[in-house]
C-alpha positions in Angstrom: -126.0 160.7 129.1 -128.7 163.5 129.6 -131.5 164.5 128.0 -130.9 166.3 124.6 -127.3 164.5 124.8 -126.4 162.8 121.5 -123.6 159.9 121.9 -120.2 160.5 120.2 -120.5 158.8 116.9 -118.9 155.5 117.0 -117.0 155.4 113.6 -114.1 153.0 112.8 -112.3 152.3 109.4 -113.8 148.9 109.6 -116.7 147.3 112.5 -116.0 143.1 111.9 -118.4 141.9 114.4 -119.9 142.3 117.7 -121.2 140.0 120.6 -124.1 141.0 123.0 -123.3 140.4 126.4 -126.3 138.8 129.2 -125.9 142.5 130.8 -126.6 144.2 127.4 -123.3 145.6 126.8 -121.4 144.3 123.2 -117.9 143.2 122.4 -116.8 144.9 119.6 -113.9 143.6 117.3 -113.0 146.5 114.8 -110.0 148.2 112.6 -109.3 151.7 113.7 -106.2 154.0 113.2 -104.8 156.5 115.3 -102.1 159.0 113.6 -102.6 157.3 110.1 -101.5 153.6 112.3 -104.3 151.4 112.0 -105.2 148.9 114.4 -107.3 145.9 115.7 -109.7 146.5 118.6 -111.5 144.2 120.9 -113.3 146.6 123.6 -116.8 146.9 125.4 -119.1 149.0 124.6 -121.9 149.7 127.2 -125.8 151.6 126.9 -126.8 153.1 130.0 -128.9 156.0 131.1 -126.0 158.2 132.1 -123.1 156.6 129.4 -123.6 155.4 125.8 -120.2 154.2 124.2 -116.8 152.3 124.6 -115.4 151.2 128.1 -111.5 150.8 129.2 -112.2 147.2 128.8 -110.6 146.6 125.9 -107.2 145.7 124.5 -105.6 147.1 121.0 -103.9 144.4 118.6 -101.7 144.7 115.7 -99.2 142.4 114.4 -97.2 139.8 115.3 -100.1 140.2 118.3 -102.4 139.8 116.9 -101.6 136.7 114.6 -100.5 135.1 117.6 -104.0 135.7 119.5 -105.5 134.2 116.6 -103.2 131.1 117.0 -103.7 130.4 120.7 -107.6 130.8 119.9 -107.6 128.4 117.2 -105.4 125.8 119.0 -108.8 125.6 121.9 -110.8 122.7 122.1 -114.8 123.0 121.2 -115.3 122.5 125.1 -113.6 124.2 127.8 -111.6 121.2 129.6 -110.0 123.7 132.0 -111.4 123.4 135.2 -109.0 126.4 137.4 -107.7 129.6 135.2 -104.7 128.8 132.4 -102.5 130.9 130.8 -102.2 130.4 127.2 -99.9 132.8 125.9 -98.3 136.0 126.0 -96.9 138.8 123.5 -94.8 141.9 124.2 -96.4 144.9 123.1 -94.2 147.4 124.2 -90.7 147.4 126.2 -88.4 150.2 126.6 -86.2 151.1 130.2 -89.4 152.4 131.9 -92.2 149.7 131.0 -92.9 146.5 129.6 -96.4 145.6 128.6 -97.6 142.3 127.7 -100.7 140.8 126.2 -101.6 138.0 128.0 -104.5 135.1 126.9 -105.8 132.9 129.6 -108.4 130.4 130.0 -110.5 131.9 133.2 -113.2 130.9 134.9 -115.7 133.6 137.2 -118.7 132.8 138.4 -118.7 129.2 136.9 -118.4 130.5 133.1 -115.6 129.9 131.2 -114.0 132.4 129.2 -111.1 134.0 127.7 -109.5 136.7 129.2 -107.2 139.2 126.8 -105.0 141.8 129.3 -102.4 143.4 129.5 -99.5 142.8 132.3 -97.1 145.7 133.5 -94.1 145.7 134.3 -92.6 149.1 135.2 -91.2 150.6 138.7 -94.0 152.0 140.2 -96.5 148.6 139.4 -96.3 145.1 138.3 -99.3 143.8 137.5 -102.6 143.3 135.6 -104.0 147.1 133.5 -107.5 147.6 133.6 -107.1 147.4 129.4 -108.5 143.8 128.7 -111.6 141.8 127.6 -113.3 138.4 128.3 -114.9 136.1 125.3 -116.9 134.2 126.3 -115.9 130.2 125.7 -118.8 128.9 123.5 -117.9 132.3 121.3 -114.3 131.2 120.6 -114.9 130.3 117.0 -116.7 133.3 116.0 -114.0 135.4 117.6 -111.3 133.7 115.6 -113.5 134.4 111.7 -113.5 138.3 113.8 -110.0 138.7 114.4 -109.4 136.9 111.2 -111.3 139.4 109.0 -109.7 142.4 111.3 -106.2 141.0 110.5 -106.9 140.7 106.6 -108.3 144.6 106.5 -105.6 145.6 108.5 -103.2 144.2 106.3 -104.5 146.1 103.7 -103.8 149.3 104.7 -100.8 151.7 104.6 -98.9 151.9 107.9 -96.9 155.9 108.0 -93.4 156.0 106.5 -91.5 157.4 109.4 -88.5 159.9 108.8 -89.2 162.0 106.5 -86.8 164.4 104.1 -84.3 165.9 105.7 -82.1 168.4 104.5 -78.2 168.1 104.2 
């Protein structure tokens, strides 16, 4: 960001909670809507001289998704026992003839930390493989995530989705 810049104001429906990273960025877990849909978030958020604001690392949840993230999480032990990466689970987001995207949860560990690792996997004709649209919680966070995405998916389900269609004439 330069000098006399101002950041975009960061302004969901609903922020549930955030964690500061070692590097200074956050995790953010908040409700959204886009087109009057609303939405869970988990994305990364990053302060820097140049940039103040949200990252691609991040990974939109609604759903049958996101009940199922929060059941994988829950089902964790209080201490990582994992000792190479493990998938946990995986969701469809989206499929249609061109593309299949899903959410995938894994145990990983970089640079001796354990964490969990939210991305997505494509599957389309031009790539298979992992989108840069994911996030990693940190282990010993786990718990708090869970009261986060638990909050997120109560809020969420308290909103009116769109009615699609509309009148049409005959």
């Amino acid at each position: 960001m330069t000098e006399g810049q101002t950041p975009a104001a960061f302004n969901p429906l609903k922020d549930v909670g955030r964690l500061t990273m070692p590097d200074g960025s956050e995790i953010r877990f908040y409700a959204d809507e886009f087109k009057g849909y609303p939405f869970g978030s988990i994305r990364t958020f990053v302060k820097r001289d140049t940039y103040e604001g949200p990252t691609k690392a991040g990974v939109t949840l609604k759903g049958a998704v996101l009940d199922g993230v929060i059941e994988a999480l829950e089902k964790l032990p209080k201490e990582p026992t994992a000792t190479e990466d493990v998938e946990l689970a995986r969701f469809e987001k989206k499929k249609n003839a061109d593309e299949a995207i899903e959410l995938v949860a894994r145990i990983t560990i970089y640079r001796d930390t354990t964490g969990v690792d939210l991305r997505e996997w494509v599957v389309s004709e031009s790539y298979t493989g992992w989108s840069k649209k994911g996030v990693r919680l940190p282990y010993a966070d786990i718990p708090k995530c869970v009261g986060y995405l638990k909050e997120m998916r109560t809020f969420l389900a308290g909103r009116p989705s769109p009615k699609k269609g509309g009148a049409r004439a005959s």
